[in-house]
N, C-alpha and C positions, 0 to 999 in steps of 0.2 A: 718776588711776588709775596704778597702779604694774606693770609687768610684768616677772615677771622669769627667765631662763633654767632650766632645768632642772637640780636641784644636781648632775648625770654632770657637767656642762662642770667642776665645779671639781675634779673627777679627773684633769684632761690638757689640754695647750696643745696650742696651734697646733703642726701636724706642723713641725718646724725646718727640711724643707727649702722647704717652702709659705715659711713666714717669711723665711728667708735667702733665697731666689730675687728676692724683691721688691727687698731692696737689692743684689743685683744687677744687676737690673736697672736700679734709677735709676743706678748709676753708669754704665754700657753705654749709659744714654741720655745720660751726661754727657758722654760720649767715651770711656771707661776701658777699651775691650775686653778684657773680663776672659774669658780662658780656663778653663773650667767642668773642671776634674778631680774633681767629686764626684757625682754621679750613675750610677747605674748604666744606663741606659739606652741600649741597645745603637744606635750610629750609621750602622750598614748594613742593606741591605736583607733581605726574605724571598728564598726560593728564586725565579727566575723563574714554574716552575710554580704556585709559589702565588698569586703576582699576577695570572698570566695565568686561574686558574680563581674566582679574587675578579669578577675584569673579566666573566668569561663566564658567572656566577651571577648576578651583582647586574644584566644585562642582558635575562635573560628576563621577560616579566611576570607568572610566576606565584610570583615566586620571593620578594617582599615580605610576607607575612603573618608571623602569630605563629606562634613556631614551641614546639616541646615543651622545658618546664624539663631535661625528663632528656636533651637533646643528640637532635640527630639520631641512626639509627642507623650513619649512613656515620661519623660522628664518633666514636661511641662505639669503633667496630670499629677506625677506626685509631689508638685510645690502647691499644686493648689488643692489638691488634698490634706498636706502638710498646715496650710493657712485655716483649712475649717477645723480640721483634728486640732490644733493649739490654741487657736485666736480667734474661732471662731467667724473668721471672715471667709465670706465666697469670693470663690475670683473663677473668671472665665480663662481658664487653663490654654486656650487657643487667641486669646487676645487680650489679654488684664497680665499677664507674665511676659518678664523676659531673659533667661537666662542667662549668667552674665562669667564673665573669665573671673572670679572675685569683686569687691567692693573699688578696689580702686581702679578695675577699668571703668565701672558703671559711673563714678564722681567724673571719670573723664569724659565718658557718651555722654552723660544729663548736660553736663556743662555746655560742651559743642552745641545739643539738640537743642538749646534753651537762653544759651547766652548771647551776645555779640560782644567783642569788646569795648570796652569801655561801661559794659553792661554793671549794675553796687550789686555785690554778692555779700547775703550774711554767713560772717563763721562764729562758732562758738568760741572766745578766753576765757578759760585752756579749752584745747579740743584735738581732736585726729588732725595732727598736720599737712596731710593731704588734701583736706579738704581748701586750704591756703594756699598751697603752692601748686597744684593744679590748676585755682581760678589765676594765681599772677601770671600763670606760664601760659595760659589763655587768652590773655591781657584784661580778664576784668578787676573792678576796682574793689578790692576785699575789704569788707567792713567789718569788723569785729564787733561782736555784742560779749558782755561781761558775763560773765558762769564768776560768783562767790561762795567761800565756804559760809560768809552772814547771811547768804537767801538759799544759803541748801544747794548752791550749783543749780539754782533754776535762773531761767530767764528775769530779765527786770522788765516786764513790758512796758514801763513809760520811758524805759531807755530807747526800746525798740521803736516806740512812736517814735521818736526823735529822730533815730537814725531812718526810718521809713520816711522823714518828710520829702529826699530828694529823690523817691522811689527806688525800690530795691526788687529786680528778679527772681533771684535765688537765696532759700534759708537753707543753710544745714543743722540739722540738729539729730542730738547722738544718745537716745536714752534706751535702757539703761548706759549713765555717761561713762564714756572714757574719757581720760583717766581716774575723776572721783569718785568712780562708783554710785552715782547717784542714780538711784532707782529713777523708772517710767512710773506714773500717776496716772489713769484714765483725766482726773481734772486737768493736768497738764495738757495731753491731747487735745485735748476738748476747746480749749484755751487756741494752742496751736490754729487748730483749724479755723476756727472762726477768725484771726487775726491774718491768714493766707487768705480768706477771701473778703476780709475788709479792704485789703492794699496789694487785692489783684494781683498776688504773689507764689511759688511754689514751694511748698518746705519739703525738703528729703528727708527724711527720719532714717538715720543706719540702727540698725538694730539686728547686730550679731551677739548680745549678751545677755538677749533672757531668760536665757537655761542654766546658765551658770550661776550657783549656790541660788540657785529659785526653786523654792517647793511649794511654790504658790501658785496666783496665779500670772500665765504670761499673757504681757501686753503689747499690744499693736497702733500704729496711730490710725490704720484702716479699720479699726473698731469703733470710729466715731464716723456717725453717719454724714453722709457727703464728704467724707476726706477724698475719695479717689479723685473727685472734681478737681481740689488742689493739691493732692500730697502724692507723693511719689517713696513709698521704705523698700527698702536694702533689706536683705538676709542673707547671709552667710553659714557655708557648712562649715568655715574653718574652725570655729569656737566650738557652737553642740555637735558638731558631729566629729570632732578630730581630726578636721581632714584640711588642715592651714595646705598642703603642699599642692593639694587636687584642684587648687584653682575652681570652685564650685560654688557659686553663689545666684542672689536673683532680685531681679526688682521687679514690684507688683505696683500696679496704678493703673488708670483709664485708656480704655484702646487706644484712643487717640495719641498721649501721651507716648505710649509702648511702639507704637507707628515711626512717631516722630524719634524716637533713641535708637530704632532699629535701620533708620535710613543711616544715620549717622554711624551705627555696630557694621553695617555690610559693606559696609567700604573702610573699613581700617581691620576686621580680623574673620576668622570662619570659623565653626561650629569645634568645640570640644570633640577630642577623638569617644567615639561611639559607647564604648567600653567605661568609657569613666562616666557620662552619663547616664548609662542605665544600673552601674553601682550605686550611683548617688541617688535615683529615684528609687532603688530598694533602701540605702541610710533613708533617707525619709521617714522609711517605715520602721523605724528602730522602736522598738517595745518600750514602755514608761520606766520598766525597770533600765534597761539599759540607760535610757538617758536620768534615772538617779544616781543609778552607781558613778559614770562617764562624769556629768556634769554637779554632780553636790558630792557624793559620797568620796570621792578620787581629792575634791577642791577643802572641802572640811579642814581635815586634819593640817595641811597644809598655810591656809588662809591663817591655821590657831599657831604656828610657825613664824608666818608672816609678822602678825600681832607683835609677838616677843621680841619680834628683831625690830621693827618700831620703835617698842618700848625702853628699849638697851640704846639705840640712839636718840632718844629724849624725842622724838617725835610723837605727837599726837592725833589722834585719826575719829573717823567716825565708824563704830563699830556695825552699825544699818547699811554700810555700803554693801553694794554687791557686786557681781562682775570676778574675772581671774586677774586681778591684783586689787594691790592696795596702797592706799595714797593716805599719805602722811604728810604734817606739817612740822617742818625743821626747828629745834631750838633757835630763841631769838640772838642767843651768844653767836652766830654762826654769819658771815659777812654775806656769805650766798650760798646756794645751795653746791654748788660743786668745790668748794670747800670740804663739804662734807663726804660727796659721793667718789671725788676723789680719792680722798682719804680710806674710803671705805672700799674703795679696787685697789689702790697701792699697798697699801697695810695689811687689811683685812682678808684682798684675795677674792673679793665679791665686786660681781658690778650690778647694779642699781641703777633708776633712772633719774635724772636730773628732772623735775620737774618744768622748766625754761621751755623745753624741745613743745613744749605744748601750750605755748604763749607764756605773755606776760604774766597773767595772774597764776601763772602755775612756779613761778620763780622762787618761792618758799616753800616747794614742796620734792616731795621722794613718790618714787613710784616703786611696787615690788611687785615682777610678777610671781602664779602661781603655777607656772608652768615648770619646776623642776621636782623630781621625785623626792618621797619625805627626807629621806637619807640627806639628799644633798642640802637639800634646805635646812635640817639640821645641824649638816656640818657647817654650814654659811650663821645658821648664829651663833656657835661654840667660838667660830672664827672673830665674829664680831665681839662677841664678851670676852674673847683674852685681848680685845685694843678698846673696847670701851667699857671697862669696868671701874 
């Protein structure tokens, strides 16, 4: 008897940092203390208050059972609280929200509630590869639109007409971007939306990075009027609030919309245990200060670390990026990029990211996250200036 996988697997590999973490790890067990500069996963803590009301939920005993797909209501109230305190947008905390297990369950509800297969889905080159291999493992037909470092990693929109003539369902788009850090523009939004409801389209805007090195102001694409009609954004505690592991994120858009992704949430998972959710609507409430210190003043010194070790591998960057890494582009001496990132794990003892893992046009580029403490980041480029100096 012959068994054999489902033909989606031959859609998509193994996610590259699942794979590359593994030979990290054997060399770490060789001795090789290799310094992790590719991840994004934030290495300090939550708020105290939110730990201290984790502790004091998850201690009662009434407080373990299953709880409601659609979020508690104390959760729900402080996302959309959270939206008018920062973005200034209202939402109806009983039907414009829907709490979500993180971002990459919600790319996999939106998809299901929204697509059929065979349905043209746009992704951003380069961009979160997720957003790719969930739509191929879905079976719809993923169309890539071009992110340049010549148009600033903004959209080309008469590329997008183009690509829009055989109709397109679904846009993802990721600002502030990952990986170039390219800021959110209210004219960008603006732009967005209007072009979703020329060609009857929806765009998801993920946006877990406007807290990070922003002391300005943060943006939203539900800040332009009639988005919720067609747009559907993501937000994420993993990034501002330090909490990658708690699985706490959410998406806001029109009831209807929230209706439709929650038929398709209550039948594949159930409600976050109770205690994590009512921690997470107090982080909500996290003081300005807190999220300076947390999200600019902890990222500063680090991102100025970053820079240097850029600069030491002849790589050049746009210093107006924002976000917890940094993206650089590889000398032209260099045949491809993991020429160099290799070199830069084997040698040097650091791992980096191959720019590739996030499309084609990210093939000439490094990514550094700013996720490790000052110390380490400094020993990772004293490492690097005794092999490239």
């Amino acid at each position: 008897m012959t068994i054999t996988p489902a033909d989606r697997l031959s859609t998509v590999s193994e996610y590259y940092f699942s794979r590359k973490l593994k030979e990290v790890a054997q060399l770490n067990a060789e001795g090789r203390d290799i310094i992790s500069l590719a991840i994004g996963s934030p290495d300090m803590p939550p708020s105290q208050q939110t730990i201290d009301r984790l502790a004091a939920v998850a201690s009662l005993p009434n407080a373990h059972g299953y709880q409601p797909t659609v979020g508690t209501p104390e959760l729900r109230t402080a996302m959309s609280r959270f939206y008018q305190r920062w973005y200034g947008v209202e939402l109806d905390p009983a039907t414009e929200i829907q709490p979500l297990i993180g971002s990459k369950e919600g790319i996999l509800h939106v998809t299901l509630a929204f697509c059929n297969p065979g349905d043209r889905v746009l992704v951003p080159n380069p961009g979160y590869p997720t957003y790719t291999s969930l739509s191929r493992i879905l079976g719809c037909e993923v169309v890539p639109y071009d992110l340049t470092e010549a148009n600033g990693w903004m959209p080309d929109f008469q590329q997008l007409e183009k690509l829009c003539e055989q109709g397109v369902k679904l846009m993802w788009t990721n600002y502030p971007h990952m990986p170039t850090g390219a800021p959110a523009s209210r004219s960008l939004y603006e732009r967005l939306v209007r072009f979703a409801k020329d060609h009857g389209m929806v765009i998801v805007n993920d946006n877990p990075y406007s807290f990070i090195l922003n002391e300005g102001e943060h943006l939203s694409i539900l800040q332009v009027p009639g988005a919720k009609d067609c747009c559907i954004e993501f937000n994420s505690m993993s990034k501002s609030h330090n909490m990658p592991g708690w699985r706490v994120g959410m998406l806001a858009t029109n009831a209807t919309f929230v209706q439709w992704i929650l038929k398709i949430k209550s039948n594949i998972d159930s409600g976050t245990f109770r205690a994590l959710q009512l921690a997470a609507a107090d982080a909500y409430d996290n003081s300005e200060e807190w999220h300076r210190q947390a999200n600019v003043e902890v990222y500063r010194p680090r991102r100025r670390i970053a820079e240097q070790i850029m600069t030491q591998l002849g790589c050049t960057f746009d210093p107006q990026q924002t976000g917890m890494f940094l993206w650089g582009r590889i000398p032209d001496t260099y045949q491809d990029v993991e020429q160099l990132t290799e070199r830069v794990l084997h040698e040097c003892r650091v791992f980096i990211t191959p720019g590739f893992i996030f499309g084609t046009n990210g093939a000439r580029y490094i990514r550094i996250s700013l996720c490790a403490k000052d110390d380490k980041m400094q020993q990772a480029l004293l490492r690097i200036k005794d092999v490239f100096n």
